[in-house]
N, C-alpha and C positions, 0 to 999 in steps of 0.2 A: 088482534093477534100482535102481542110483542116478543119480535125476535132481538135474538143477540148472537154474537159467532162465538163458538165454543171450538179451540184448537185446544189438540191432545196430541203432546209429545212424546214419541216411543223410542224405543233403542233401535228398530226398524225402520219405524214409520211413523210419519205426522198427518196427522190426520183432523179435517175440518167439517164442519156443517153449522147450518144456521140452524138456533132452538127458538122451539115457541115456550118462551118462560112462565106463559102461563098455565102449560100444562105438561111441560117436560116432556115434549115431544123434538126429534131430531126431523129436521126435515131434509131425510139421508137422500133424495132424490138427488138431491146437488152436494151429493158429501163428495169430498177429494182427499186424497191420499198423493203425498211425497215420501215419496224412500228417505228416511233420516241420512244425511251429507255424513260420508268418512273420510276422514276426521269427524267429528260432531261439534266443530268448535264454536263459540259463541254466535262469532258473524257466516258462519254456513249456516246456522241451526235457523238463525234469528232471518236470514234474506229467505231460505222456504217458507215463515210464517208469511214477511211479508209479504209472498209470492199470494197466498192463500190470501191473505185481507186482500190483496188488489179481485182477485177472481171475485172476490163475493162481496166488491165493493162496499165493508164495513168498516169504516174509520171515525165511527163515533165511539165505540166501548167493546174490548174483545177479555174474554177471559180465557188462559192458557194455563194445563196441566201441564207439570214437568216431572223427571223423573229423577226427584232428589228431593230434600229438605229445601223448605224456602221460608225463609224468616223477614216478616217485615217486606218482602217481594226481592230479598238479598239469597244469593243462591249458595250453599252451607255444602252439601252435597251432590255428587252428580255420579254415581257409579258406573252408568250406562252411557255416559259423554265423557266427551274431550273435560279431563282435570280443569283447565283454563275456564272454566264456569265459574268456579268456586270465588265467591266473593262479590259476583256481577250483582249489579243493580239489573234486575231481568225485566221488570216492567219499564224501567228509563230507556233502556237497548232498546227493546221491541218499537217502544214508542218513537223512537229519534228514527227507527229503521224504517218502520211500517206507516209513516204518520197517524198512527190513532189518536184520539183524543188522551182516553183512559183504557190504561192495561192490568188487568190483574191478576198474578201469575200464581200459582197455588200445586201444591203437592197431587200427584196426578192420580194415586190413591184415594186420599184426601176428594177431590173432582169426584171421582166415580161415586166414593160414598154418599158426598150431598146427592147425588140424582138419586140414587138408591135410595135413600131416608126420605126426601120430597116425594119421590114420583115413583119407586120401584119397591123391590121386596122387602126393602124396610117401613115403608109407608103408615104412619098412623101407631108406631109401636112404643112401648117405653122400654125403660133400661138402656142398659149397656150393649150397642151392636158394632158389631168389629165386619168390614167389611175386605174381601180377601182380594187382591187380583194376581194373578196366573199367568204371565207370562215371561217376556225376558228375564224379569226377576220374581220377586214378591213382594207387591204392594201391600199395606192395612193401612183402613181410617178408623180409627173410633170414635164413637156416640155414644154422648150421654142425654135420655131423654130428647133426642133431634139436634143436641149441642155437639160439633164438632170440636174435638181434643188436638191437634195438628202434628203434623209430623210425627206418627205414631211410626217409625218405623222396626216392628218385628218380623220383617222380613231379613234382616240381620243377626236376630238373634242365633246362636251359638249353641247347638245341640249335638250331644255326642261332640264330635271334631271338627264340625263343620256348619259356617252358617246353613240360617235355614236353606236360603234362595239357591244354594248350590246342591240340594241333594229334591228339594219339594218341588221347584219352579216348574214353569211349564216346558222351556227351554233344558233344563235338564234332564227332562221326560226324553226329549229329541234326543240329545248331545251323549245321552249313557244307554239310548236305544231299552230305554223300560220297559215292560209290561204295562197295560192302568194297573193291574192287581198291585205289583211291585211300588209302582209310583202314588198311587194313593195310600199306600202302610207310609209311604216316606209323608203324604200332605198331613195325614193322620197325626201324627210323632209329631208335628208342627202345631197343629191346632188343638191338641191336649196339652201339648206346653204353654199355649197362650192363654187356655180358658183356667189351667191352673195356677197361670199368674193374675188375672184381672176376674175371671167369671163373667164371663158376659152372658148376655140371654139368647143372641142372636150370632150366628157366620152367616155373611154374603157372601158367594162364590164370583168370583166376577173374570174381568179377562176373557181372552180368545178362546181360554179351554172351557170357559160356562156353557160354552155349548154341547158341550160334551155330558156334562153332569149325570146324567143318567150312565153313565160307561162306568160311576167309580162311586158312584154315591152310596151303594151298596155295602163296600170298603170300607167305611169312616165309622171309626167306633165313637169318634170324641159322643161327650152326654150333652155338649151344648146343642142344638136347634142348627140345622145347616140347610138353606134355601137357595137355589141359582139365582142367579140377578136376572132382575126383570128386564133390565133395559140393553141384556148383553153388553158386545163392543160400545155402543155407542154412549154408555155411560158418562164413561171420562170426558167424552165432546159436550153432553147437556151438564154436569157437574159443573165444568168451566166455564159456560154459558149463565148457569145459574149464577156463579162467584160474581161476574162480572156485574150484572142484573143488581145483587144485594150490594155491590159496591157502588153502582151510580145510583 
């Protein structure tokens, strides 16, 4: 069995576990959870990871979802954090913070989807699959053939008056006190606009509300393919784990 530590950064919570990379398995027994630090500035965000590498004493190779665009391991975006991200070298921080070896910091949609295409309900498929997650905001990865496209973010897109993540999300289901009925015509209107921009063959449902999927799935008229994620929450933690794995 070869493990690696897969941390996934949320607008809430950070969340860790050790993966077995060989089978895309979390080994959730010893998963931990930190409340995300407010402010969410670089070095609060960055001293909880290193809090999590000291617990699961891994300081040869960790991979970390974030929740923003990351180009090159340079941080582009950060909606759901403290602004003062934007620009960071995220893998040289973690590393000077956490002493790892090798860090590799990767879009936390992005995360979720690698495990979903290896090891969950994308598994084994071809075309184009757009993988969704549902919470604070809206994530998407896209796959071509198993090949990740990065930093897809149409969870920003602009429908009607308002991006998407502000009327689909999982958190705005909460915050406007929806129906599912009401809130899946809203996820709906999101995922008809994307299949009508790209055509993909495949939606992953992912995030905290996949578990739900049966409450709205009923609701979804889109004509593309729509399947819950296999690996639930803990996606984003083996995606990151995976990232790291392909980079050492």
């Amino acid at each position: 069995m070869t493990t690696f530590l897969g941390v996934d950064v949320g607008g809430t919570g950070i969340k860790a576990a050790l993966v077995d990379v060989d089978d895309g398995s979390s080994l959730s027994s010893r998963r931990r959870e930190i409340a995300t630090p407010k402010p969410a500035t670089p070095g609060e965000v960055v001293s909880v990871i290193a809090q999590l590498v000291a617990d699961f004493d891994m300081t040869n190779a960790i991979g970390v979802g974030f929740p923003g665009v990351v180009r090159g391991g340079v941080v582009a975006t950060a909606p759901h954090l403290d602004p003062s991200w934007i620009g960071m070298d995220a893998p040289a921080l973690i590393a000077r913070r956490s002493g790892v070896g090798s860090v590799t910091v990767l879009n936390d949609a992005d995360a979720a989807g690698i495990a979903e295409v290896r090891f969950g309900a994308g598994a084994g498929l071809h075309g184009v699959v757009v993988m969704v997650t549902l919470g604070t905001g809206i994530g998407t990865a896209v796959f071509h053939d198993g090949t990740l496209i990065p930093n897809a973010e149409y969870g920003h897109l602009v429908i009607g008056n308002f991006e998407a993540e502000h009327f689909a999300s999982g958190r705005a289901m909460l915050s406007e006190g929806m129906s599912w009925a009401t809130w899946a015509q809203h996820l709906d209107a999101f995922l008809v606009t994307v299949e009508n921009l790209i055509w993909p063959d495949l939606f992953i449902i992912g995030g905290g509300i996949s578990s739900e999927f049966q409450r709205f799935r009923g609701e979804l008229g889109a004509r593309t393919p729509i399947r819950a994620a296999a690996l639930g929450n803990d996606a984003g933690i083996i995606g990151a784990a995976l990232a790291a794995r392909d980079a050492a």
